[in-house]
C-alpha positions in Angstrom: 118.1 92.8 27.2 115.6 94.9 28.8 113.4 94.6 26.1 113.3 90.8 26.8 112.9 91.3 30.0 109.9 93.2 29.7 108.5 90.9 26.9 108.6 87.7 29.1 107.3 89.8 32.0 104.5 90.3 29.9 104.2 86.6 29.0 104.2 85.4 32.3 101.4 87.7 33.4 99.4 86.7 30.5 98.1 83.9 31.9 97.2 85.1 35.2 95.2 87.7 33.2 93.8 85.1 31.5 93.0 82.6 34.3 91.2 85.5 35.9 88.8 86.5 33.6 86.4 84.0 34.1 86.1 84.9 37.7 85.9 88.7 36.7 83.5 88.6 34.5 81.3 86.1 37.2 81.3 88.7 39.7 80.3 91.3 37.6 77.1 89.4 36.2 76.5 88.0 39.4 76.8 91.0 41.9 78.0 93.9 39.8 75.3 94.0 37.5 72.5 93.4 40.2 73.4 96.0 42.7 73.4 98.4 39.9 70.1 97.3 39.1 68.9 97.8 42.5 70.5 101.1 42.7 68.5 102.5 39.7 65.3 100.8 40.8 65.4 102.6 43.9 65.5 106.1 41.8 62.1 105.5 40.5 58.3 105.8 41.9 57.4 101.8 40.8 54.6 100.5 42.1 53.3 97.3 40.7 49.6 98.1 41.5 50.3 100.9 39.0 51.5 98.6 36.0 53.2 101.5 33.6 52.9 104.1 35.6 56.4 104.6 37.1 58.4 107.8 36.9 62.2 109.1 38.1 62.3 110.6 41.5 66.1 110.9 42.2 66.3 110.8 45.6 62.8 110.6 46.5 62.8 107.7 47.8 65.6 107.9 50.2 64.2 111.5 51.5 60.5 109.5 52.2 62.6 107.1 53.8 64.5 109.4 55.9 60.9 110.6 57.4 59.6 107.3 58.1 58.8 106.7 61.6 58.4 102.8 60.4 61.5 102.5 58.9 63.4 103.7 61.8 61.4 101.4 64.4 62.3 98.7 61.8 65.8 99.7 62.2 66.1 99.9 65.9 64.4 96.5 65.9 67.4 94.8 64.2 70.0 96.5 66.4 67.9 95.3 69.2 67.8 92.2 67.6 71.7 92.2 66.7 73.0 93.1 70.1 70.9 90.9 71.9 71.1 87.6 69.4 75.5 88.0 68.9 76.0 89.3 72.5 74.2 85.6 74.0 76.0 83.9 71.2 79.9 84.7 71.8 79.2 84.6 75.4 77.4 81.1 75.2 79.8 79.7 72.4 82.8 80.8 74.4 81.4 79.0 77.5 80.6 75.9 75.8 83.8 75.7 74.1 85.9 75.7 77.0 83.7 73.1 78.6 84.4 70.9 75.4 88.1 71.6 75.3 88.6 68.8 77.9 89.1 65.0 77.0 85.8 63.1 78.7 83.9 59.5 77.9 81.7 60.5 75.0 82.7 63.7 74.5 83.8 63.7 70.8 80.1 62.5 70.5 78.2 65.4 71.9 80.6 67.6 70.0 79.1 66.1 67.0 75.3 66.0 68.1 76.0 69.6 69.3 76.5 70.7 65.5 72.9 69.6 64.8 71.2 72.9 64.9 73.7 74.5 62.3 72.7 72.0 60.3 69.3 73.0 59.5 67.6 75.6 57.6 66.7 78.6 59.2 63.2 78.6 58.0 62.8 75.5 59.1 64.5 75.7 62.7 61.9 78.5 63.0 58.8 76.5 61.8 60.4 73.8 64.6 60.1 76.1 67.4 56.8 78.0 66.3 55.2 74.3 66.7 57.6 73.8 70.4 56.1 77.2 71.7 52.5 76.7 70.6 50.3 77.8 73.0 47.6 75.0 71.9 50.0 72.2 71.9 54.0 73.3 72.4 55.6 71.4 74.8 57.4 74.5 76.1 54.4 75.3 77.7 53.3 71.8 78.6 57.0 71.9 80.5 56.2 74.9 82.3 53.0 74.1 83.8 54.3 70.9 84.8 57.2 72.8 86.7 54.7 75.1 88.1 54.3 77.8 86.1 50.2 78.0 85.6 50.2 80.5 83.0 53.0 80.7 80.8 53.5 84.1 78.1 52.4 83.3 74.3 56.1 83.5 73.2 55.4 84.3 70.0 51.9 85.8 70.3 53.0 88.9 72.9 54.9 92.0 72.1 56.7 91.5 75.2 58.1 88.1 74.6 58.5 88.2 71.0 61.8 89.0 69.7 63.5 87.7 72.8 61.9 84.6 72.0 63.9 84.9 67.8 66.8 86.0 70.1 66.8 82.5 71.6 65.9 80.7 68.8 68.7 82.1 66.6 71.4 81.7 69.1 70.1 77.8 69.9 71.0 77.5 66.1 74.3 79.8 65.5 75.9 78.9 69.1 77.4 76.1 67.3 78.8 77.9 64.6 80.7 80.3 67.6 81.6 77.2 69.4 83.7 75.2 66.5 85.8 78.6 65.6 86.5 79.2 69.4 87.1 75.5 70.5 89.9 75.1 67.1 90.9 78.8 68.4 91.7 77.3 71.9 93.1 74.0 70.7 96.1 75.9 69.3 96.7 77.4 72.4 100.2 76.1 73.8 99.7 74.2 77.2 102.8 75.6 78.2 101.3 78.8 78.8 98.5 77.5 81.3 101.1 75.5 83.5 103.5 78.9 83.5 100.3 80.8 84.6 99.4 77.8 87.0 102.9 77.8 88.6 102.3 81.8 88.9 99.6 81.1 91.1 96.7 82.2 88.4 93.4 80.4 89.1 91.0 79.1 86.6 89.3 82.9 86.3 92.9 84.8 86.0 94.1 82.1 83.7 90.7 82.8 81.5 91.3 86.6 81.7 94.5 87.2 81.2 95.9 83.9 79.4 93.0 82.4 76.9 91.1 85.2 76.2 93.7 87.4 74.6 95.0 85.0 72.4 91.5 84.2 71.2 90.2 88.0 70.8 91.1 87.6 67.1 88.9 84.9 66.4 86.1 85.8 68.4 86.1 89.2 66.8 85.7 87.6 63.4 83.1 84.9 64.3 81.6 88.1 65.7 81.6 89.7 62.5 80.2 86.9 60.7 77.6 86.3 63.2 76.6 90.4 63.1 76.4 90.4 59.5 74.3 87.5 59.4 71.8 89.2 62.0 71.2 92.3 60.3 69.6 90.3 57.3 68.2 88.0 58.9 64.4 87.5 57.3 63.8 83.4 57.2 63.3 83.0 60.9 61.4 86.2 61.4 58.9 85.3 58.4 58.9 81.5 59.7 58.0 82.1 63.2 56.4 85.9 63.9 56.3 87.2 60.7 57.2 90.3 61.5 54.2 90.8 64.7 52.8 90.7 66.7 52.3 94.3 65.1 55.6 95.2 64.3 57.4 94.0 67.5 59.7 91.8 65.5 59.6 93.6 62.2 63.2 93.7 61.0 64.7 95.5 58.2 64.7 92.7 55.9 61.3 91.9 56.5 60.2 95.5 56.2 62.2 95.3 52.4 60.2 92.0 51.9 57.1 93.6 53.2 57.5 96.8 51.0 58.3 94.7 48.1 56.6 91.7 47.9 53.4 92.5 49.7 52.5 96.2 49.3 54.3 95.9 45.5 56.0 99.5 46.2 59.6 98.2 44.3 60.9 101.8 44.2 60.5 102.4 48.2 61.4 99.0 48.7 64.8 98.8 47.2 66.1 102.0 48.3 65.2 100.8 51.6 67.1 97.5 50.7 70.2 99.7 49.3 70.5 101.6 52.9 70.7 98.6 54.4 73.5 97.2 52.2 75.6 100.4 52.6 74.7 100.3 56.6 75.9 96.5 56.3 78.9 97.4 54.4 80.4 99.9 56.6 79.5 98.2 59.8 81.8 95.4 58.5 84.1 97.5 56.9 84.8 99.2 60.5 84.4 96.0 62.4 87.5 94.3 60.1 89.7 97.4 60.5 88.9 97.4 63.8 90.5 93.8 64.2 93.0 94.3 62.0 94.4 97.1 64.0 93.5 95.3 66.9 96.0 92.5 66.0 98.5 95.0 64.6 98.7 96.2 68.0 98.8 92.7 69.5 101.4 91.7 67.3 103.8 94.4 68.1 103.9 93.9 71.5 
């Protein structure tokens, strides 16, 4: 008997096995398979000015990269960046998205007009606003001067402005994105907890505080880890709209890979610079979900 038992145990996960395959042997070609590639690329002096001339370093490349003064200004660029860019988001989405989770006239159409920005590419929401904030012809500075302002900054042009300005420009397109997670996150909120806080004598603040924004920490925490993935690589909206300047003002990791790479042809340098930044990615998001899952834990046994 307990050999049958075992032998249509075996059966019935024969299939599974089976079913799964495909998918294993997917993600191996697909992301196995290149990250070991760009793990042993990284181990090598390859320069493609140098056509044959490339050589094993080891760890060469990770050392040169460790005593890079460029490399780590890139770097504090993109936490600059990420702060700044997630930070605006969550608090903008979660503002919008309690002034949306009320039944007005036309309402369910601004909702959907509001999704527009998502929409679009980031290259191209970038090439949008490099033409709006043209100091020749943008009609953010035609807007200015007609409110007053005589001599508006070159947005894009001054180390000043410059990656405040991408800061705006990538929350005007991922606000959205914050905003439909927290407005389904607050639409499954019972009412009955607002009118037993109302009767309590919370106002609108308290009721904020103490009432929604508990029971939406769990979804705001993962939009927020999206969202700060999603920052640390961003490259299309830095290379459509600054390209990495003025200088290096807004020269973010991935465009210092892309520059490394693609337009100084040093692949060796340039993919162990790209492999930091996946492992840095990694364990961000690694300690951001156990973070939240604790986080809930905790909520959960209260």
């Amino acid at each position: 008997n307990q050999t049958e038992r075992m032998a249509s145990r075996s059966r019935s996960r024969l299939p599974a096995g089976v079913f799964l395959l495909p998918a294993g042997l997917l993600s191996l070609l697909l992301i196995a398979l290149p990250l070991l590639g760009l793990l042993s690329v990284s181990l090598f002096d390859w320069k493609l000015t140098q056509p044959g001339n490339w050589r094993f370093v080891g760890l060469g490349n990770y050392l040169r990269l460790m005593e890079d003064s460029h490399f780590w200004h890139s770097m504090a660029v993109t936490a600059q960046f990420v702060i700044e860019s997630v930070a605006l988001q969550l608090v903008a989405g979660i503002g919008i998205a309690l002034l949306f989770n009320h039944r007005l006239p036309g309402l369910g159409l601004v909702r959907t007009l509001f999704l527009a920005p998502m929409m679009i590419a980031p290259v191209f929401s970038g090439m949008i606003w490099r033409l709006f904030l043209s100091d020749d012809f943008g009609i953010v500075k035609h807007a200015l001067q007609l409110a007053g302002w005589v001599a508006p900054p070159l947005w894009l042009a001054d180390p000043a402005f410059a990656l405040h300005a991408v800061v705006v420009i990538s929350a005007w397109q991922w606000i959205p994105f914050v905003v439909l997670f927290v407005l389904a996150g607050l639409q499954v909120i019972p009412s009955e907890l607002f009118e037993a806080s109302r009767i309590d004598g919370a106002g609108p603040l308290a009721r904020f505080w103490y009432v929604t924004l508990p029971l939406l920490t769990p979804i705001v925490m993962t939009v927020a880890i999206f969202r700060v993935i999603d920052a640390i690589k961003v490259f299309d909206l830095i290379y459509a709209t600054t390209a990495g300047g003025p200088g290096d003002s807004t020269e973010t990791i991935s465009y210092l890979v892309y520059q490394t790479s693609m337009n100084f042809f040093d692949i060796g340098y340039g993919s162990a610079v790209a492999t930091l930044m996946l492992v840095v990615v990694s364990a961000l998001a690694l300690l951001m979900v156990r973070w939240n899952s604790r986080t809930e834990l905790a909520r959960v046994h209260k």
